[in-house]
TIKEDREN-716949 format. One record per residue (C-alpha): x, y, z. Coordinates in pm, 1 decimal, padded with zeros to 6 digits. Layout:
<pts>
+----------+----------+----------+
|       xx |       yy |       zz |
+----------+----------+----------+
|        X |        Y |        Z |
...
+----------+----------+----------+
</pts>
This chain:
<pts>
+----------+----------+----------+
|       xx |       yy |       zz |
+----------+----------+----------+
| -02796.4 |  06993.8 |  00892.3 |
| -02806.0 |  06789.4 |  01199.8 |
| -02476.4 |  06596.1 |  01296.5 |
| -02386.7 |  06267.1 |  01189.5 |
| -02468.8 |  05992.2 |  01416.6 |
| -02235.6 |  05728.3 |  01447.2 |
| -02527.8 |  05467.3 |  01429.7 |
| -02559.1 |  05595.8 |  01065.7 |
| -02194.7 |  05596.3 |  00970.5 |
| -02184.6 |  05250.4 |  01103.3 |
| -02517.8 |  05129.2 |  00908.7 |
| -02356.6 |  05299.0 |  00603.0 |
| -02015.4 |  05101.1 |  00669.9 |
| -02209.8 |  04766.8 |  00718.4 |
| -02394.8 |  04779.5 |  00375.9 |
| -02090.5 |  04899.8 |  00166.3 |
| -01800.3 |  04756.4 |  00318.4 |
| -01597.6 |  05110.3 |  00337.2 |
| -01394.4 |  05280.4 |  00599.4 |
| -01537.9 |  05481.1 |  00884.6 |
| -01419.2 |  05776.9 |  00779.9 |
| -01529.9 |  05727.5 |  00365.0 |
| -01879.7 |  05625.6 |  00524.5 |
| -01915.3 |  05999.1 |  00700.9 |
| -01784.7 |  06163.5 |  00416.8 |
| -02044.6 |  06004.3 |  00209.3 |
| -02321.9 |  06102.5 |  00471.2 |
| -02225.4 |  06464.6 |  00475.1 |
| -02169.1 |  06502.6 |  00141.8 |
| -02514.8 |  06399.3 |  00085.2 |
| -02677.0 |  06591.2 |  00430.3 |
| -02744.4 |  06205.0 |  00607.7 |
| -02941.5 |  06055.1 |  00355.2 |
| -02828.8 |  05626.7 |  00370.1 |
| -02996.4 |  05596.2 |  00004.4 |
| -02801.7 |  05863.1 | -00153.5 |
| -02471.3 |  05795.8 |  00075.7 |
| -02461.6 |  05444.9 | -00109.3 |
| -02505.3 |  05570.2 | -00495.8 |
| -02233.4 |  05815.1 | -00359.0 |
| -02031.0 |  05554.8 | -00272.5 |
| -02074.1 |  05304.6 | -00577.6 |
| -02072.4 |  05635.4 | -00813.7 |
| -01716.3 |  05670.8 | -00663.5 |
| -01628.0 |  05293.8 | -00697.2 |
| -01593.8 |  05315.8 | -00296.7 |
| -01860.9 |  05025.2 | -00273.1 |
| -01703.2 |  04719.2 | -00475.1 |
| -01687.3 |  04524.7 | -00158.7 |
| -02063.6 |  04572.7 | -00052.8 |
| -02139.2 |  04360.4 | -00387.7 |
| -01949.6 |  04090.4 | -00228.6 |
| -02085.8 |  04103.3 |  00116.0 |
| -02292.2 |  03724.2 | -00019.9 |
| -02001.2 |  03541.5 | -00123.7 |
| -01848.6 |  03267.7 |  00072.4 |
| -01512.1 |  03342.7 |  00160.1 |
| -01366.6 |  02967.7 |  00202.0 |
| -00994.8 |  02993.6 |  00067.7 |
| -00740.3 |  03188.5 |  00250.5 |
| -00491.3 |  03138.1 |  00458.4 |
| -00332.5 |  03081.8 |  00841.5 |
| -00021.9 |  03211.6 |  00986.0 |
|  00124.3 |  03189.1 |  01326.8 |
|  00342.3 |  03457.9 |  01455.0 |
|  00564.0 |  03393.7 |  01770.0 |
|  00707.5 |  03718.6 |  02023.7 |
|  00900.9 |  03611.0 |  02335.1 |
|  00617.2 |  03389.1 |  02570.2 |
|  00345.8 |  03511.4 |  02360.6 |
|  00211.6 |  03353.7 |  02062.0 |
| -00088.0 |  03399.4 |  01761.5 |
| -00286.0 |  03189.3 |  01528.8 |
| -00528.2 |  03335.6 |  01316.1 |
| -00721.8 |  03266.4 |  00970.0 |
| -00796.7 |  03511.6 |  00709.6 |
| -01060.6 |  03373.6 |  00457.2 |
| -01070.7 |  03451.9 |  00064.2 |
| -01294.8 |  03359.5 | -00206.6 |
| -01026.9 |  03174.3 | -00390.2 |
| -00672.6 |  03017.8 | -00344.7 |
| -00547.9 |  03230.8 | -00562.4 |
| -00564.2 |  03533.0 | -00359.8 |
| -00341.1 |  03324.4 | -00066.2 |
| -00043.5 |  03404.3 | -00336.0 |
| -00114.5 |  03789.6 | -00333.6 |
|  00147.9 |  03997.3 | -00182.8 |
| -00110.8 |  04258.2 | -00069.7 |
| -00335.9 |  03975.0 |  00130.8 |
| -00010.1 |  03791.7 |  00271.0 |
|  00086.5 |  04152.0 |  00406.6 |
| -00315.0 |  04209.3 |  00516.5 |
| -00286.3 |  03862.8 |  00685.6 |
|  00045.4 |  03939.1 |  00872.6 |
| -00040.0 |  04287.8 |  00980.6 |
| -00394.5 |  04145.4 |  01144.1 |
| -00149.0 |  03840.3 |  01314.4 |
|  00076.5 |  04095.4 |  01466.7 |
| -00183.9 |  04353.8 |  01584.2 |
| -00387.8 |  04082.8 |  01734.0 |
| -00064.0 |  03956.8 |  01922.8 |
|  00029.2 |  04273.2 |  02042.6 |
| -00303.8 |  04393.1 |  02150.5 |
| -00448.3 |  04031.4 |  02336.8 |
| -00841.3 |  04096.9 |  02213.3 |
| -01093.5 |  03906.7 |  02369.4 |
| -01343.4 |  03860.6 |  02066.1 |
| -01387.2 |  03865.6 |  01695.0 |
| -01528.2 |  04230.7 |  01708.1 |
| -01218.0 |  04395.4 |  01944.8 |
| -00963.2 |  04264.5 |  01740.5 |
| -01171.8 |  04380.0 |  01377.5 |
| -01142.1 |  04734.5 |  01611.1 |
| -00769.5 |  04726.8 |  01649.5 |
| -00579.1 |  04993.6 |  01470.9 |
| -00280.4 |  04924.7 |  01292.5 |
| -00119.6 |  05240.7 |  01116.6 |
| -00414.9 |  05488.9 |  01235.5 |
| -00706.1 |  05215.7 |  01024.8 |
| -00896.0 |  04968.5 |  01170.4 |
| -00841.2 |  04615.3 |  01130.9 |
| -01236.8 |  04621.0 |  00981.0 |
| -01109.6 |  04930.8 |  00757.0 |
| -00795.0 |  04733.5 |  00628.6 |
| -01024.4 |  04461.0 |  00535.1 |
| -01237.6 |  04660.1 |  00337.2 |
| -01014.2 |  04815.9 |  00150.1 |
| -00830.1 |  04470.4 |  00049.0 |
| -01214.4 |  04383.4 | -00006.6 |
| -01184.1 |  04673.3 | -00306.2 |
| -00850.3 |  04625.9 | -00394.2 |
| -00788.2 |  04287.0 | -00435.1 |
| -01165.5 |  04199.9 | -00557.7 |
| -01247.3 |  03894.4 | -00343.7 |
| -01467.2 |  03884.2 |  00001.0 |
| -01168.1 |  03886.2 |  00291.4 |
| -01293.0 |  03815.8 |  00657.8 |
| -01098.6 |  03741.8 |  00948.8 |
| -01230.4 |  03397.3 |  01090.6 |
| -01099.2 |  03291.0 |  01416.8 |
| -00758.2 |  03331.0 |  01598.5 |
| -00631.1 |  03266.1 |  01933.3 |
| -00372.5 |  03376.9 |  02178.8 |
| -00128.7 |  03204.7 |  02352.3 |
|  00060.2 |  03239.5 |  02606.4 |
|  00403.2 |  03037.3 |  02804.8 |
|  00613.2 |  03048.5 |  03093.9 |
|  01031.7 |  03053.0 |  03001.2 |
|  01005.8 |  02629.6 |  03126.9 |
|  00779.8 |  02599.7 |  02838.9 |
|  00800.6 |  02544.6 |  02507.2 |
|  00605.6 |  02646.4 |  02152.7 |
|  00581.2 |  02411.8 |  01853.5 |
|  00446.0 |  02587.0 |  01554.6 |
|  00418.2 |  02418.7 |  01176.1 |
|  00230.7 |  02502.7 |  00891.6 |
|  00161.5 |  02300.3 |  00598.3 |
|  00075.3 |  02358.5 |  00234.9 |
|  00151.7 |  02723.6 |  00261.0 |
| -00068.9 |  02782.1 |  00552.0 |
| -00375.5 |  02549.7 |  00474.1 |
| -00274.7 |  02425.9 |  00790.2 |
| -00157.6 |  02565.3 |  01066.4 |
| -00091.1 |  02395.4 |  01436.1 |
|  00072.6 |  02583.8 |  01782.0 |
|  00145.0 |  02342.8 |  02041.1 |
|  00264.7 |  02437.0 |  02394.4 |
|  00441.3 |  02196.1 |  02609.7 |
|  00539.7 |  02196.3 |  02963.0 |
|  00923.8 |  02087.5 |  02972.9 |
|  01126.8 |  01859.0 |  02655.9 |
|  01187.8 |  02166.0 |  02402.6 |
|  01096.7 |  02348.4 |  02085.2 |
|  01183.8 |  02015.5 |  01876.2 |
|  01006.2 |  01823.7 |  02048.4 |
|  00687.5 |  02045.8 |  02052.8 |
|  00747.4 |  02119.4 |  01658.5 |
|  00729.6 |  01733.9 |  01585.6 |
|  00402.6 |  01717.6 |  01831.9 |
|  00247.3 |  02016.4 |  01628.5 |
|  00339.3 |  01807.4 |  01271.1 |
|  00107.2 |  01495.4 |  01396.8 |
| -00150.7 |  01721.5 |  01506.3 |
| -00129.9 |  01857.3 |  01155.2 |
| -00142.4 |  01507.8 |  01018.2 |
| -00367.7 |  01363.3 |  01236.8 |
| -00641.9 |  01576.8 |  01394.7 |
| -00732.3 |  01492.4 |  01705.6 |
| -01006.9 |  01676.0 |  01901.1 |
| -00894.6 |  01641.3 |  02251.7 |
| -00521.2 |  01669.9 |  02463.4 |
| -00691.3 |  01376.4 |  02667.9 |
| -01006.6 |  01144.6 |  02674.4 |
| -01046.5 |  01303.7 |  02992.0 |
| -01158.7 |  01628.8 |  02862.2 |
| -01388.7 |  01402.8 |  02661.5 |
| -01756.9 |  01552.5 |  02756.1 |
| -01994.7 |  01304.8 |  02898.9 |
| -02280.4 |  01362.2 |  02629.2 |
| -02003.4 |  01275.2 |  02354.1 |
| -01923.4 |  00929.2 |  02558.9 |
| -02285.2 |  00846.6 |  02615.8 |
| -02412.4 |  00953.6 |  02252.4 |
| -02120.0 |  00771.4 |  02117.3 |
| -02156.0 |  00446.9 |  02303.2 |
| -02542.2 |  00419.9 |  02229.6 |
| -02400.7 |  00435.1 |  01857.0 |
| -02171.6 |  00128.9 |  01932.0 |
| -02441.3 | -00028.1 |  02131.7 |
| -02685.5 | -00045.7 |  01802.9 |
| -02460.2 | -00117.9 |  01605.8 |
| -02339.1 | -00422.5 |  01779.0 |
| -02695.4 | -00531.7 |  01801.4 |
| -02730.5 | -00508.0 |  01404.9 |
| -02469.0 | -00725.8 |  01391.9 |
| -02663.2 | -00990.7 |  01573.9 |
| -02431.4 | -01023.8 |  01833.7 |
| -02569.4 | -01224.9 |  02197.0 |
| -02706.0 | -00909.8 |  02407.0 |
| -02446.9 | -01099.5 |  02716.1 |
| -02132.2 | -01012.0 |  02499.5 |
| -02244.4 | -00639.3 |  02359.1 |
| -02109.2 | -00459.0 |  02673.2 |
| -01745.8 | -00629.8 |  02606.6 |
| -01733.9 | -00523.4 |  02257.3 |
| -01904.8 | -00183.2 |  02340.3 |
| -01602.1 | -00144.5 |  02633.0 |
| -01338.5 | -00236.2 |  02359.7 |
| -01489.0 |  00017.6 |  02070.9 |
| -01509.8 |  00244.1 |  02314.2 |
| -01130.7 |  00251.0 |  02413.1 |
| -01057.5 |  00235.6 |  02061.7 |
| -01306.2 |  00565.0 |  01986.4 |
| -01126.3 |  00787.9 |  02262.6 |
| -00791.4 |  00692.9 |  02135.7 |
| -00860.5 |  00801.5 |  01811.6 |
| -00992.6 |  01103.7 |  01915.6 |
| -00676.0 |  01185.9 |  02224.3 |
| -00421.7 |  01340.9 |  02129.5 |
| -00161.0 |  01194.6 |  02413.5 |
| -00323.8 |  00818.5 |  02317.3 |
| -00229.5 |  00812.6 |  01923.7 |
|  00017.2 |  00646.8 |  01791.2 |
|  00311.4 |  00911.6 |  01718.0 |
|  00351.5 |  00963.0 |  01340.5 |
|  00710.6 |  00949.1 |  01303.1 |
|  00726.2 |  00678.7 |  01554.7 |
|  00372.1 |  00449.8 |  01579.5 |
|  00557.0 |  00232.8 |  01812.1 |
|  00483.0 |  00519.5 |  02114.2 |
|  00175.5 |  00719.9 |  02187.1 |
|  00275.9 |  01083.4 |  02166.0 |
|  00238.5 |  01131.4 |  02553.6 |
|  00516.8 |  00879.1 |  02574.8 |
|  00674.5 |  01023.1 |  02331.4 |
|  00670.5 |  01381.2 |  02510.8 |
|  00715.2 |  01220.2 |  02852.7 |
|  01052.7 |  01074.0 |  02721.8 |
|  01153.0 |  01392.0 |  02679.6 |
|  01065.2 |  01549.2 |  02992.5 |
|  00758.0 |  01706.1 |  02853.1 |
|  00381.3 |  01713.0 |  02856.5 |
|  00106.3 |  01839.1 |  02653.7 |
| -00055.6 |  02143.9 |  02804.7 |
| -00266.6 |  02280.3 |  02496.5 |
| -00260.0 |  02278.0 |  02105.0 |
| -00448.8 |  02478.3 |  01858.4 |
| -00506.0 |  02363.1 |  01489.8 |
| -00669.2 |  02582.7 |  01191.3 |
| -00764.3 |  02415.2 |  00815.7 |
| -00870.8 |  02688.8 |  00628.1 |
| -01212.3 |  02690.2 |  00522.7 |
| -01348.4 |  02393.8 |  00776.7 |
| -01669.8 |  02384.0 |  00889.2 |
| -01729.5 |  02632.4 |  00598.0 |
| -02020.1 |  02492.9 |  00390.8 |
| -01886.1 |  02606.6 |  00024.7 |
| -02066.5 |  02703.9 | -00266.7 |
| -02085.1 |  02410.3 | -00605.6 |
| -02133.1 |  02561.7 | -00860.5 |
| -02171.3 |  02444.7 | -01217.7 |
| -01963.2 |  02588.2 | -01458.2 |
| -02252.7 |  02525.9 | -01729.5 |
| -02507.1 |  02584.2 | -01552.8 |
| -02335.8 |  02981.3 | -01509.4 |
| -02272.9 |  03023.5 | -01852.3 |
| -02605.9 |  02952.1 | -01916.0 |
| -02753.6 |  03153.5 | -01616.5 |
| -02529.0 |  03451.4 | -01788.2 |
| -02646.5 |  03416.3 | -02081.5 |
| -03051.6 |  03472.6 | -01978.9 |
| -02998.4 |  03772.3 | -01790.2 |
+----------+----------+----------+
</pts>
């Protein structure tokens, strides 16, 4: 028969969820046809994960991994907490954190193509996929990098629900540890209002403009109040303009400028935001069981 392409070995791999080399097999063994390749597959329990492929995958975990001036923050996604106690994931998630870090990838795809003990990254999390019987993806992560005059602040809370790497330009890794713990705590969206976006100022100061006039205030003292909210909005929002957690008497730029230090970048992962996750009823499945 005519060769396998590798178009078809990766069609095969992206409706079953198995490893490249599983996928071929499957082909051969059935001389290319994609139909049969997948009842070969699920006859030989190979395509567990496929069945999963529509789940939402909103539990998981983070980890950060540190190596000399180089640093990782990634988030592995599950179908339940549960699985974020599993020996086998935690090892999954570690072995993805430390390829990633050693390898610098550029996007989600290069580092699912990374190879860590002669299997893909994509390979690895297919085979959790079958082993540990939940969805797994990899999410997001990001690289970091420092110079030896900076510093790294990493903390995780909950067990890795949350997960925050700071890097700071002087003061030390204390100092950047306790940044990365309000960041944790507090969320902010920027380093500084300046990197606040135009669009986002306007949009958000037409807001506070009609809602000012819904309070009936005099049209001659809306553009104080707006000025005022305004303030208020970007320091909520700016990371060097909060109040510092453990001390709400400073901002945290004085804070890190009393120590020599300044905020250069920070990265913070919840698991599972911005992940719209499934309700379900536990009646309702019963019953939904029940009629099949």
């Amino acid at each position: 028969m005519s060769k396998i392409s590798a178009k078809l070995v990766k069609e095969l791999r992206d409706m079953t969820g198995v490893g490249m080399m599983d996928a071929k097999k499957a082909l051969v063994e059935v001389e290319g046809d994609i139909e049969k390749a997948v009842d070969f597959l699920r006859e030989k329990g190979m395509a567990k994960a496929a069945k999963k492929s529509n789940r939402i995958a909103a539990e998981g975990i983070t980890e950060i991994v540190e190596k000399g001036n180089k640093a990782v923050i990634v988030e592995v996604n599950a179908e339940t907490d549960f699985v974020a106690k599993n020996d086998k994931f935690l090892k999954l998630v570690d072995d993805i954190a430390n390829a990633i870090l050693d390898n610098d990838p550029s996007t989600l795809d290069d580092a699912l193509a990374l190879t860590v003990d002669g299997k893909s990254v994509a390979d690895l999390i297919a085979e959790a996929t079958t082993v540990i019987g939940e969805k797994i993806s990899l999410r997001r992560f990001k690289v970091l990098s420092k110079t030896d005059s900076q510093h790294f602040g990493a903390y995780s809370h909950m067990g890795g629900r949350i997960s925050v790497i700071v890097l700071l330009e002087g003061a030390n890794d204390d100092i950047a540890k306790d940044v990365a713990m309000h960041v944790a705590a507090i969320n902010p969206k920027y380093i500084s209002r300046e990197q606040v976006s135009p669009e986002e100022l306007e949009h958000e100061k037409t807001v506070l403009t009609e809602q000012a006039l819904n309070e009936g205030k005099p049209a001659n003292i809306v553009e104080k109040m707006i000025h005022g909210r305004l303030n208020k909005f970007l320091s909520e929002i700016s990371l060097n303009d909060q109040p510092f957690v453990k001390d709400p008497d400073v901002t945290v730029s004085k804070y890190v400028t009393s120590h020599d230090g300044r905020v250069l970048d920070f990265v913070r992962f919840e698991v599972g935001e911005g992940i719209e996750k499934r309700q379900e009823n536990f009646a309702d499945e019963v019953m939904g069981q029940i009629k099949k």
